[in-house]
C-alpha positions in Angstrom: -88.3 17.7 -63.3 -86.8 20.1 -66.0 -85.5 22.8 -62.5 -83.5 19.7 -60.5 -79.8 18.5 -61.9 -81.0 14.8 -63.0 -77.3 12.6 -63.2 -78.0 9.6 -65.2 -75.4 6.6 -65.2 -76.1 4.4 -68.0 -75.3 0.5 -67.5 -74.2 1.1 -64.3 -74.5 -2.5 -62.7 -73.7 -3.2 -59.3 -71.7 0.0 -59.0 -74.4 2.4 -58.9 -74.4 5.4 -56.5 -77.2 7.2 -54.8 -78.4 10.2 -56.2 -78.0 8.9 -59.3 -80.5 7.7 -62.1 -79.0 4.1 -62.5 -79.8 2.5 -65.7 -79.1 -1.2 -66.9 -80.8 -3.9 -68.0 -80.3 -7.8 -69.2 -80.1 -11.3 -66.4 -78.5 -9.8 -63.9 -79.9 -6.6 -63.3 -82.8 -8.1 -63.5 -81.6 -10.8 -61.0 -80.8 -7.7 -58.9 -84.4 -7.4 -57.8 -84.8 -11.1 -57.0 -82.7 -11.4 -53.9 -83.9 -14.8 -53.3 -83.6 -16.1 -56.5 -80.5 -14.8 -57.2 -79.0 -16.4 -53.9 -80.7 -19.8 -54.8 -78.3 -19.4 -58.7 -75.3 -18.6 -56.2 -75.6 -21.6 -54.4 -76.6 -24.2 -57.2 -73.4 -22.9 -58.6 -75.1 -21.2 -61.8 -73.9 -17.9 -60.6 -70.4 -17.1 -59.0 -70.3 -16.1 -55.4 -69.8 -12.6 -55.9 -72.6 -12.0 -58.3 -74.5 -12.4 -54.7 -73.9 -8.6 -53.8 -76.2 -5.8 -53.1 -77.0 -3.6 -56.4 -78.0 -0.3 -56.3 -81.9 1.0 -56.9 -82.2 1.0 -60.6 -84.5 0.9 -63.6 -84.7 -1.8 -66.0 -83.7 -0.1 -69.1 -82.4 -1.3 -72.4 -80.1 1.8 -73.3 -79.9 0.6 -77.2 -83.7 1.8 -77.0 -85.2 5.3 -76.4 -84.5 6.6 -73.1 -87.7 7.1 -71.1 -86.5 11.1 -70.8 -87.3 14.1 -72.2 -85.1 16.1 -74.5 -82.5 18.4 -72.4 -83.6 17.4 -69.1 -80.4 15.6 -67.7 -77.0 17.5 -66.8 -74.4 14.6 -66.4 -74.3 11.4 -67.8 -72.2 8.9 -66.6 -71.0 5.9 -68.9 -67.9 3.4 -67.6 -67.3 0.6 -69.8 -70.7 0.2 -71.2 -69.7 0.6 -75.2 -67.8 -1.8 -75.5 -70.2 -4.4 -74.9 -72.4 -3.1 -77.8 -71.2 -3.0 -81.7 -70.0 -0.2 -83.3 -74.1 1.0 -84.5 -75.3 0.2 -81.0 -72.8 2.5 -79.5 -73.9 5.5 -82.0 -77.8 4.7 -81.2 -76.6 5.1 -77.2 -74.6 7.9 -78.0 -77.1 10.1 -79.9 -79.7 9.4 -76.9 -77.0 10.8 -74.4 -76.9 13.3 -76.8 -80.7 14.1 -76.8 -81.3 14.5 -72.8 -78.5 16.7 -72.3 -79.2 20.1 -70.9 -77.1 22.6 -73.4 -73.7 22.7 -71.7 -74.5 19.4 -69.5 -71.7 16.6 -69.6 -71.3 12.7 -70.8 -68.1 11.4 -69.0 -67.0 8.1 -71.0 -64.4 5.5 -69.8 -63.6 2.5 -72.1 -61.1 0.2 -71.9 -58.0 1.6 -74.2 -56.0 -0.5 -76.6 -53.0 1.0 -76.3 -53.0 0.4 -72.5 -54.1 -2.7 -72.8 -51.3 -2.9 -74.8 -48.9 -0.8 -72.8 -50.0 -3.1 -69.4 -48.9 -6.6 -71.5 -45.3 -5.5 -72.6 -45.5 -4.0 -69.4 -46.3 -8.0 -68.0 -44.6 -9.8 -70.2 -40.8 -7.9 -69.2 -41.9 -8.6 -65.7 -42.0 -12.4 -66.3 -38.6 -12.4 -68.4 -37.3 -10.6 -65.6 -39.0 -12.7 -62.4 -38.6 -16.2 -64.7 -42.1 -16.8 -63.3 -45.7 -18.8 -64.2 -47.0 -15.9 -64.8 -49.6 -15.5 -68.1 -49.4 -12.0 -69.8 -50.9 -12.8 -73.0 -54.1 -14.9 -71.0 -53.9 -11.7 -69.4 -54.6 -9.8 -72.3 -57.1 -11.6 -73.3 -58.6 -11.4 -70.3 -59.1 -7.6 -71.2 -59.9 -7.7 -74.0 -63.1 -10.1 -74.2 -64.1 -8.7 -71.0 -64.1 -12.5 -68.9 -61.6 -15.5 -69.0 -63.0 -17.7 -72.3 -60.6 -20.3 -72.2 -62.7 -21.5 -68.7 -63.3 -24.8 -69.1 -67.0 -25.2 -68.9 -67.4 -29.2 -67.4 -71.3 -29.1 -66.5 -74.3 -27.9 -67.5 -74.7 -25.5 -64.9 -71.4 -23.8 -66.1 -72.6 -23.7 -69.7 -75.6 -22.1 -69.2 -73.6 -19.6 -66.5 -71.8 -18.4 -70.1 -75.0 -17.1 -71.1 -75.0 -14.2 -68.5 -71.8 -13.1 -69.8 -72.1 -10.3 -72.7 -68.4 -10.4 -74.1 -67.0 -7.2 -75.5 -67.8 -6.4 -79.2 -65.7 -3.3 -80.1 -62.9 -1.6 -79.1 -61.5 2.1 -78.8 -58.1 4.1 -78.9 -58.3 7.9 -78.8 -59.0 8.3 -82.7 -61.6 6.1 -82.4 -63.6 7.1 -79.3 -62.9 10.7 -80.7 -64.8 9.9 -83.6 -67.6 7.5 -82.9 -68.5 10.8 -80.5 -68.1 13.3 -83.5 -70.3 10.6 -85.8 -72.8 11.0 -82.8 -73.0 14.8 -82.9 -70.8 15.2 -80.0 -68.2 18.5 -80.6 -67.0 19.2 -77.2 -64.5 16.4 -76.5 -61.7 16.2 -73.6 -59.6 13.7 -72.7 -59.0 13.3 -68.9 -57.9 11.2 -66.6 -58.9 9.0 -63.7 -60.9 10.3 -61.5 -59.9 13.9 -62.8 -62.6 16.1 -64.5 -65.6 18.6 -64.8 -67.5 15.9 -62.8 -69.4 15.3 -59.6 -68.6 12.1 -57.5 -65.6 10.9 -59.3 -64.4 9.8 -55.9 -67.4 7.0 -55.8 -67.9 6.4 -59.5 -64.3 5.4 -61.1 -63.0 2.6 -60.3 -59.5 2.1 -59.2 -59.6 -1.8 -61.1 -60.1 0.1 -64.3 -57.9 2.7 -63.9 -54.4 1.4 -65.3 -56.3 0.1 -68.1 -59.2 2.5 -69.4 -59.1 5.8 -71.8 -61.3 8.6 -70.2 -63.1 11.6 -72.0 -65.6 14.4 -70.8 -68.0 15.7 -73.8 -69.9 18.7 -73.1 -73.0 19.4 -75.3 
């Protein structure tokens, strides 16, 4: 195991590649390996229409915990907004085990969604409206971004209520500073930003996605 590159992506949800080690864990991942099950939530309306996709070959595993890996064995981890959805302690607990299975000089590629562009993107937004004098909704927008999923849906059944419960909102947030640090906190030295799909990295091509792109802060740590 120790001789082969082993590339790990870490809550990689329906966006996994192969060749990869895909990781993730919680309802729908889990609902990934019950095709029939899954369809039958699609169609009583419990689950949205696209959650009905094909997800990559993957292993149920709750990052926040131990990785089932040995030290040093792993040379590239990928991570694309994953953090966020876990608080600030969470984050360090995944970080230090990214930190652990790294081969000396292997690489943890990191993309979060950035505050400042998030930022950036609504002034951006909000001059387009003065200027268009449309309906448009830059601050719903915005918050759209920020909590990860539109939580001012109305939910007007039971079956949407419960449908909230698959949805793990985001709980922190970074800029440069604090991504820099919350790596440096988790014994990280090496740090470079990057950009999308730009980097010491295989597959970027496959693995960033465009939708996150105008959005998301990007950073390569070496070990």
């Amino acid at each position: 195991m120790e001789n082969r590159i082993i590339k790990l992506n870490i809550g990689c949800g329906p966006s996994g590649i192969a060749g990869w080690l895909n990781y993730d864990w919680g309802i729908l991942p889990i609902l990934s390996k019950l095709r029939l099950i899954r369809k039958f939530l699609v169609v009583i309306r419990l689950l949205p229409k696209n959650y009905n996709i094909k997800w990559p070959p993957l292993k149920l595993v709750d990052i926040r915990r131990r990785f089932p890996l040995k030290d040093e064995v792993v040379s590239f981890i990928y991570c694309s907004h994953v953090l966020e959805h876990f608080n600030y302690e969470e984050a360090v607990l995944i970080l230090k085990e990214c930190l652990r299975v790294l081969k000396k000089d292997g690489t943890l590629r990191i993309i979060v969604p950035d505050i400042q562009k998030m930022y950036e993107l609504y002034q951006k937004n909000l001059l387009s409206k003065s200027l268009k004098k449309d309906n448009s909704r830059p601050g719903r927008d915005y918050c759209r971004l920020w909590w990860g999923f539109n939580k001012d849906e109305n939910q007007r059944s039971i079956i949407q209520l419960l449908s909230k419960r698959f949805i793990r909102n985001h709980q922190w947030h970074y800029d440069r500073d604090e991504l820099e640090l919350i790596l440096k906190v988790s014994g990280f030295k090496k740090i470079k930003f990057v950009n999308f799909r730009e980097g010491n990295f295989p597959d970027l091509n496959s693995l960033d996605l465009k939708s996150h792109k105008d959005h998301s802060l990007y950073v390569e740590v070496t070990k």
